[in-house]
C-alpha positions as CSV (number, residue, x, y, z in Angstrom):
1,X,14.5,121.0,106.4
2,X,16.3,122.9,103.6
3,X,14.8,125.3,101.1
4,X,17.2,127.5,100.3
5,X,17.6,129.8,97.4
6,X,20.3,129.5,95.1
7,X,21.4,132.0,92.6
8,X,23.9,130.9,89.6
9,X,27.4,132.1,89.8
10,X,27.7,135.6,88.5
11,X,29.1,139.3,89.4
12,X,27.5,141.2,91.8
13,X,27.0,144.2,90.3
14,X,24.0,146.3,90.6
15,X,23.7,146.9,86.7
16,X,24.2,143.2,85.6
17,X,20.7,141.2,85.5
18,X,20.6,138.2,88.0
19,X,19.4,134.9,87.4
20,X,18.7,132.9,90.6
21,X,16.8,129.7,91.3
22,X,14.6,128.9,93.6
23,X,14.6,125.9,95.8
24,X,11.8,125.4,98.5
25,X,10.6,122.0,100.2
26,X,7.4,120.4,99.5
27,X,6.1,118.1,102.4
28,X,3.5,116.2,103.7
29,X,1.4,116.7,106.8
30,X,4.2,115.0,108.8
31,X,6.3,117.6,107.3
32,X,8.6,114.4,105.7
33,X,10.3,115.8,102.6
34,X,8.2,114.5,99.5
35,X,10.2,116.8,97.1
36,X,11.6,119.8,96.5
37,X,9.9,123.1,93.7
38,X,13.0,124.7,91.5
39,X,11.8,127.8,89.5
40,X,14.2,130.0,88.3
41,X,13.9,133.9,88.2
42,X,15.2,136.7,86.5
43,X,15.6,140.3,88.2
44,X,16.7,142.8,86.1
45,X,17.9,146.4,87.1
46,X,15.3,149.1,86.4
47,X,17.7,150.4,84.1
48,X,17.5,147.4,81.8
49,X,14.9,145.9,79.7
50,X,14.2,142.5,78.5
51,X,12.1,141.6,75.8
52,X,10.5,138.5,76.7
53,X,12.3,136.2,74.2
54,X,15.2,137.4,75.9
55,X,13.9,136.5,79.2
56,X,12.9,133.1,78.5
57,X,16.8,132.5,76.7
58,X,18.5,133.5,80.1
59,X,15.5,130.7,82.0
60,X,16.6,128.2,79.4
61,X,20.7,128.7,79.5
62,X,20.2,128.5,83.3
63,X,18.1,124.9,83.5
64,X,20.5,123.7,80.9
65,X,23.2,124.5,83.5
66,X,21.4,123.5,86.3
67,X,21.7,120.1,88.2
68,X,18.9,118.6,89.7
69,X,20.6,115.6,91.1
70,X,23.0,117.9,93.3
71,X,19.9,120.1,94.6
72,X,16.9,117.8,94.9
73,X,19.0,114.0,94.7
74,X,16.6,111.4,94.4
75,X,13.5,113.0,95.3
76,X,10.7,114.6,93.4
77,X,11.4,117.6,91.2
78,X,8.6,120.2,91.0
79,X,10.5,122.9,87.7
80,X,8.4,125.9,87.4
81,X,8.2,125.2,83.4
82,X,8.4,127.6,80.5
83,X,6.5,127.7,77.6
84,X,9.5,126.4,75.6
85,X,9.1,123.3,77.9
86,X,5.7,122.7,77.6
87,X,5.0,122.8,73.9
88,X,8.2,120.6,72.6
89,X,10.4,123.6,72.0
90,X,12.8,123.0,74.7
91,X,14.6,119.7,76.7
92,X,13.3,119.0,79.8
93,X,16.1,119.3,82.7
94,X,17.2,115.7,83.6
95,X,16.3,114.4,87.0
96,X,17.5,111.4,89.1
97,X,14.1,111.2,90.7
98,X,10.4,112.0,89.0
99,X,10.0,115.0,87.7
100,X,6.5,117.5,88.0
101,X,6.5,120.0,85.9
102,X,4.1,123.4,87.4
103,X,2.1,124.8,84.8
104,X,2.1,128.6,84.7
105,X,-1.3,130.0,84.8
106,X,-1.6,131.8,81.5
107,X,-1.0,128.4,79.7
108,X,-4.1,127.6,80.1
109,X,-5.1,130.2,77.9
110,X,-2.8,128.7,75.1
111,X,-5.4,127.2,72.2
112,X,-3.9,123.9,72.4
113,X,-2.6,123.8,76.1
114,X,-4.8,120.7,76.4
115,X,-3.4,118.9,73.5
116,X,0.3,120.1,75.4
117,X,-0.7,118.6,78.2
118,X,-2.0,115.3,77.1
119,X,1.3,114.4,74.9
120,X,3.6,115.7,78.2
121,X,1.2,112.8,80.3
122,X,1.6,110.0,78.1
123,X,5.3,110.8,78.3
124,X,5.3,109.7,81.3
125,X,5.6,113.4,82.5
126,X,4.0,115.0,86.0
127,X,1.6,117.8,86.0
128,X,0.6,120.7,88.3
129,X,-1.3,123.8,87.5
130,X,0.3,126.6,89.3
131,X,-1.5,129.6,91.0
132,X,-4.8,127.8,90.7
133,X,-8.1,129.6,90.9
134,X,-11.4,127.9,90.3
135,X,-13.7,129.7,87.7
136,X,-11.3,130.1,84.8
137,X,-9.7,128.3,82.1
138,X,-7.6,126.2,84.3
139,X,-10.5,123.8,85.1
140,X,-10.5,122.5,81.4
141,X,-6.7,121.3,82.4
142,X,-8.1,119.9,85.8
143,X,-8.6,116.1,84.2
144,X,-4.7,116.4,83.2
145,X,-3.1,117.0,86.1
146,X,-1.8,115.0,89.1
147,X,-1.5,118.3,91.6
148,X,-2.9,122.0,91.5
149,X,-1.4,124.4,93.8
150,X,-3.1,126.9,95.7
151,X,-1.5,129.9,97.2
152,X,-2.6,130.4,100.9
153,X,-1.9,134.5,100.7
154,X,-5.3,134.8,98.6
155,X,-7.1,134.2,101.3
156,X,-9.1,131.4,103.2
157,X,-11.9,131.9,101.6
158,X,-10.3,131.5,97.8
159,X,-8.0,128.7,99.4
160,X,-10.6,126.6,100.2
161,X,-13.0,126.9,97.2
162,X,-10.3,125.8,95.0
163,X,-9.0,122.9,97.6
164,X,-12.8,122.1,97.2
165,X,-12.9,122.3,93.3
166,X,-9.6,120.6,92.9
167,X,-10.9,117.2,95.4
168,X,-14.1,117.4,93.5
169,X,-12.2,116.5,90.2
170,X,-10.1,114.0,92.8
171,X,-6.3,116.3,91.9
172,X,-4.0,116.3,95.1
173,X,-3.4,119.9,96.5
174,X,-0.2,121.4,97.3
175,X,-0.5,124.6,99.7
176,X,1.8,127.2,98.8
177,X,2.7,130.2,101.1
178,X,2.5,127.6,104.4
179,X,4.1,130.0,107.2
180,X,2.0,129.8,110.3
181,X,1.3,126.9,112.1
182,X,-2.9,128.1,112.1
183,X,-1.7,127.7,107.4
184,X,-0.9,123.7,108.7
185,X,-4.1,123.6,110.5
186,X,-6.3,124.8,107.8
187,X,-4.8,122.6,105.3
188,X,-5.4,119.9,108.1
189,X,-8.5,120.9,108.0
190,X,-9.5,121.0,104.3
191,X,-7.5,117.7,103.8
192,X,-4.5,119.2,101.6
193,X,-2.2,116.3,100.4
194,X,1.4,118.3,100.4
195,X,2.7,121.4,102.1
196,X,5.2,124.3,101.3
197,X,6.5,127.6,102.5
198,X,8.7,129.1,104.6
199,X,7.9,127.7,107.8
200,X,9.4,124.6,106.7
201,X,12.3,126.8,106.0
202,X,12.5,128.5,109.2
203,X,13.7,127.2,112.3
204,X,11.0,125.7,115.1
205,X,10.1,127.5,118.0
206,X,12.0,125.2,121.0
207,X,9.9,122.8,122.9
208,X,11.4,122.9,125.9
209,X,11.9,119.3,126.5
210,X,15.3,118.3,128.0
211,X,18.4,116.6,126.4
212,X,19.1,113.0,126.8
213,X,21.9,111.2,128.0
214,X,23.4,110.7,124.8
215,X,22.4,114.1,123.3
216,X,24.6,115.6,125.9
217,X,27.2,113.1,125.0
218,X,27.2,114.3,121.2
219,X,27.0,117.7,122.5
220,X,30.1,117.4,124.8
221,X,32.1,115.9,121.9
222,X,31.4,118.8,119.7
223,X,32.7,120.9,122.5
224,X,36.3,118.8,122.5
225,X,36.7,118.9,118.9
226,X,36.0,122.8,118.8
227,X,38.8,123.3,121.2
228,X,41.7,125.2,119.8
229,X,43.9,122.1,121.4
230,X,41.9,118.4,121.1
231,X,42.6,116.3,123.4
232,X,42.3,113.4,121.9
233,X,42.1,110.9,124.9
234,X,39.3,112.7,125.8
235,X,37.9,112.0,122.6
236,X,38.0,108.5,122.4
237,X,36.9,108.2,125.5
238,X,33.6,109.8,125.5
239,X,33.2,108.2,121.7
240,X,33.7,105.0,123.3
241,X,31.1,105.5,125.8
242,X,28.6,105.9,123.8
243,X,27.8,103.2,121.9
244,X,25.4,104.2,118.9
245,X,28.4,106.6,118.3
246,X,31.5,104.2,118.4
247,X,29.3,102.0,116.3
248,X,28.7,104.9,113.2
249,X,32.4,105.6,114.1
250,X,33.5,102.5,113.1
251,X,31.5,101.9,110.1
252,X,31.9,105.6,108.7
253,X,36.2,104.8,108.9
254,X,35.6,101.2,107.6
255,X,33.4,102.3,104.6
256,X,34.0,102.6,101.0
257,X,33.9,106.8,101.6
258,X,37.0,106.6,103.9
259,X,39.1,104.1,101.7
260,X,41.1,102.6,104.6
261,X,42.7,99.2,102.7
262,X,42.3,97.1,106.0
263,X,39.3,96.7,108.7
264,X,39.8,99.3,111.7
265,X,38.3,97.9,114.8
266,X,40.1,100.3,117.5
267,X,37.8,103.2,118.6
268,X,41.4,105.0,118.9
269,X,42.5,104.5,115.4
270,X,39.4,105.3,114.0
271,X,39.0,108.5,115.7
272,X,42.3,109.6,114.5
273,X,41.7,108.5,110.8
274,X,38.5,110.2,110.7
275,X,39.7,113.4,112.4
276,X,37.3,116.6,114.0
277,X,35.2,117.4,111.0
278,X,33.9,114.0,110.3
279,X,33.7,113.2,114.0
280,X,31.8,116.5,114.4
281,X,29.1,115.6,111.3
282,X,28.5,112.3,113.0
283,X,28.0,113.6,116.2
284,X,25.3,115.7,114.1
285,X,23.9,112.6,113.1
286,X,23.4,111.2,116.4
287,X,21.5,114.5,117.2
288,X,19.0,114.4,113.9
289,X,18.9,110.5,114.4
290,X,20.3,110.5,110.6
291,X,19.0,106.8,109.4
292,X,17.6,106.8,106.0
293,X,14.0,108.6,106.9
294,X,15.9,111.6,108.6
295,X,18.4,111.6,105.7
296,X,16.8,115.0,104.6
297,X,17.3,116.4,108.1
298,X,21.0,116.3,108.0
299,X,21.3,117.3,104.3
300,X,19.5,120.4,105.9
301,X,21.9,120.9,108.8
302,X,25.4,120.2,107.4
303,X,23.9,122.4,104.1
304,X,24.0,125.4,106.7
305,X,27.1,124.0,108.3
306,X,29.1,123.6,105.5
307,X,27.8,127.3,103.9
308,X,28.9,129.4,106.9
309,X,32.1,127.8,107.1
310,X,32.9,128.6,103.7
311,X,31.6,132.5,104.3
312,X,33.4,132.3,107.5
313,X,36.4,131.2,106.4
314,X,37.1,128.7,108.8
315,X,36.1,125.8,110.9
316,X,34.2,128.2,114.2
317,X,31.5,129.0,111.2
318,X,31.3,125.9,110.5
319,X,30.4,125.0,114.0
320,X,27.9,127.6,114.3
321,X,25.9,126.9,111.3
322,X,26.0,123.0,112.6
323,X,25.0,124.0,116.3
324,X,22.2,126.3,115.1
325,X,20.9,123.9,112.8
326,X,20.9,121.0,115.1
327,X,18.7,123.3,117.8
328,X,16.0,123.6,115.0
329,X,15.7,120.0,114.2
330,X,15.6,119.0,118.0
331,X,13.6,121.6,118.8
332,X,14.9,122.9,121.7
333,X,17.0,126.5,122.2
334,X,20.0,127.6,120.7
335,X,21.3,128.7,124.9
336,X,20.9,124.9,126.0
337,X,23.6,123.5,123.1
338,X,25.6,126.6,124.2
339,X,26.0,125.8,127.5
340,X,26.1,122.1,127.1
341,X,29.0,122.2,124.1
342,X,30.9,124.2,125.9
343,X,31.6,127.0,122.9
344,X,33.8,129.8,122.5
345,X,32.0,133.1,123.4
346,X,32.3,134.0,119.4
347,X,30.3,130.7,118.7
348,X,27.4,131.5,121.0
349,X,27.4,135.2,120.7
350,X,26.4,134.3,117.0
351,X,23.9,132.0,118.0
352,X,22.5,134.1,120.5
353,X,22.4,137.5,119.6
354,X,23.6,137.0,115.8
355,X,26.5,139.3,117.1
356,X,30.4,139.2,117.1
357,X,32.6,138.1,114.3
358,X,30.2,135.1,113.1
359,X,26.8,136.7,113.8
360,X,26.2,138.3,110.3
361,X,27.4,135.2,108.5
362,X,24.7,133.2,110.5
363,X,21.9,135.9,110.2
364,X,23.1,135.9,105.9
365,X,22.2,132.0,105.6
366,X,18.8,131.8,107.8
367,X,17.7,135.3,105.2
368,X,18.8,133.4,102.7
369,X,17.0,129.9,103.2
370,X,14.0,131.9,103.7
371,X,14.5,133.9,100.6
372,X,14.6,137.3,102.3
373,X,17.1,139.1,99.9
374,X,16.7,142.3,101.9
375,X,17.6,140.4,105.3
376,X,21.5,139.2,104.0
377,X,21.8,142.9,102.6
378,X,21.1,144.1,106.2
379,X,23.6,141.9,107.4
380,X,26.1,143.4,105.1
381,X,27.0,140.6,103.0
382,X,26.3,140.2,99.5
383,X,23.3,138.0,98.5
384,X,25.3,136.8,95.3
385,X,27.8,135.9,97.8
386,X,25.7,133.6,100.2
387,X,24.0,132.6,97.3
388,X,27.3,130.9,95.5
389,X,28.1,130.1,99.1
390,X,24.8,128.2,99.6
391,X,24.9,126.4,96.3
392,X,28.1,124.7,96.5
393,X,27.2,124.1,99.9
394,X,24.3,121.7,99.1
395,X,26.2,118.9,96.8
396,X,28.6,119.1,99.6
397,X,26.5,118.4,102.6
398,X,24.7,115.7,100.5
399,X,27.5,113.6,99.8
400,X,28.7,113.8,103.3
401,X,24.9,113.2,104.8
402,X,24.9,110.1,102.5
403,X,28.2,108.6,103.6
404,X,27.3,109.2,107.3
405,X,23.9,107.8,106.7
406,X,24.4,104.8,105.0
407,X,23.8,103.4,101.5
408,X,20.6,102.4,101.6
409,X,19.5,106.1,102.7
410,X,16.9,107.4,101.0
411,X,15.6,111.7,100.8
């Protein structure tokens, strides 16, 4: 799943203030995408001071800039809202799917937040209250809200009494701060509708289970097309073996995203017209099982693909970011694709030990998608960089998880 955290375009200088936006995933307790939270932040140097008009202008300039259908698509948008939002002062940012806007906690203390509130509703308008705590002035806003979220990091004990509080007054829960599996169970336990944090960001500890037939298949074709030399017999062959490949082969050439003016029904030709990136993605597919519920899947894996290529430079990044986000969505180790794909010793160096000439560029993107700032400055890449890198990344890997998935996909 993807979460990442994207920060607008900008120099990266230490005494200019950065603006950066927020992405994580919001899922259910089969840890299916339902949506994704945007918020965007402001950090300014300690040398510079903001006044908080100021501070809410730079918010504003950067959701007026900001395109929801590129980094959430179709899915639910939960926008940390401003004030300006909230009372009529300010647009709301357009979305292609439904749009929840988070209430900051010290809105409730606004005289007519309720008022606010009702006139946002009957615009058709999601709510959640952010940061709830039971006890305060929040609870007069509990009858206008579809969602409250609770942050896990106060502790079990506050968690609960305001999962409790929120059910009593029948508002879904969304857990914030999910990063252990025991987080899962206790929202399991207390019956918590949606779920997000960073293990959702992070990749999955392997399960040890062994690869299929045609997992090694896919596997062995990504070895072929990362050879310096493709031998393309080779290719076609081992397409044509497998038939759930030849078959998304030949309707990925034959669609409307290739643009071929006649119907190509040799495995041959197709292979050729495609050529090793596209046959690479679908072999991707084939691993995440991309049909229209795993759509979000892929958008996750070619999103880290398609970012370490471009902070790599070339097309060996590109195969490490796909390789490494693969493992995570099967499950298993990074080692077993490495020794079934049959990679360069750069490739797996990087996914092994996060060493050799692609190691930092991998260790950059998994900081980033967890938002650990300080982890891409230990790899000594800028975090503006990735950032930029990550951003453009995402509308990328969406259009090409949509062509490979189909039209009727859905996030």
């Amino acid at each position: 799943m993807i979460n990442p955290r994207f920060t607008s375009p900008a120099t990266t200088h230490a005494n200019e203030t950065e603006v950066t936006v927020h992405r994580q995933p919001v899922v259910r307790p089969d840890r299916s995408v339902h949506g994704y939270a945007v918020c965007v932040l402001v950090r300014a140097p300690l040398t510079q001071a903001h006044r908080g008009e100021e501070l809410a202008e730079l918010v504003h300039a950067q959701y007026d800039r900001l395109d929801l259908a590129t980094i959430v698509a179709k899915s639910v948008a939960f926008v940390r809202a401003t004030t300006g939002m909230l009372i009529g002062a300010r647009a709301l940012p357009p979305t292609a799917g439904d749009l929840v806007l988070e209430v900051p906690r010290n809105f409730a203390e606004v005289p007519d937040a309720a008022d606010r509130l009702t006139r946002l509703r009957a615009a058709g308008v999601g709510l959640a209250l952010a940061d709830y705590v039971p006890g305060g002035a929040q609870d007069d806003l509990l009858g206008l809200v579809d969602f409250v979220k609770v942050d896990l990091g106060r502790g079990d004990d506050v968690a609960a009494a305001a999962i409790a509080h929120a059910h009593s007054h029948h508002v879904k829960v969304i857990a914030e701060r999910v990063a252990t599996e025991s987080a899962v169970e206790f929202c399991a336990d207390h019956g918590v509708e949606l779920l997000q944090g960073p293990l959702f960001q992070r990749d999955a500890t392997p399960s040890g289970r062994d690869l299929t037939t045609g997992e090694i298949q896919c596997l062995e074709l990504m070895a072929l097309l990362s050879a310096d030399e493709i031998d393309e017999r080779k290719v076609v062959a081992l397409v044509g073996a497998d038939p759930e490949l030849a078959i998304r082969v030949l309707g990925l050439v034959n669609s409307s995203a290739i643009g071929v003016r006649r119907r190509i029904d040799s495995i041959a030709q197709a292979v050729m017209l495609l050529g090793p990136r596209a046959l690479g993605t679908l072999a991707a597919a084939s691993l995440v099982d991309a049909r229209s519920h795993s759509l979000a899947a892929l958008w996750f894996v070619l999103t880290r693909a398609v970012a370490c290529r471009s902070l790599a430079g070339n097309d060996a990044g590109y195969t490490v970011g796909l390789l490494s986000a693969v493992a995570a969505q099967m499950r298993v180790a990074p080692a077993l694709l490495v020794a079934r794909a049959g990679v360069s010793d750069d490739v797996g160096d990087a996914l092994l030990t996060k060493y050799g000439p692609y190691g930092p560029v991998l260790a950059a993107v998994l900081a980033h998608e967890e938002n650990d700032v300080a982890g891409v400055q230990a790899t000594g890449l800028e975090p503006l960089v990735v950032a930029q890198a990550y951003l453009a990344a995402v509308g990328d890997a969406l259009r090409t998880a949509t062509s490979v998935a189909g039209p009727r996909s859905q996030l």
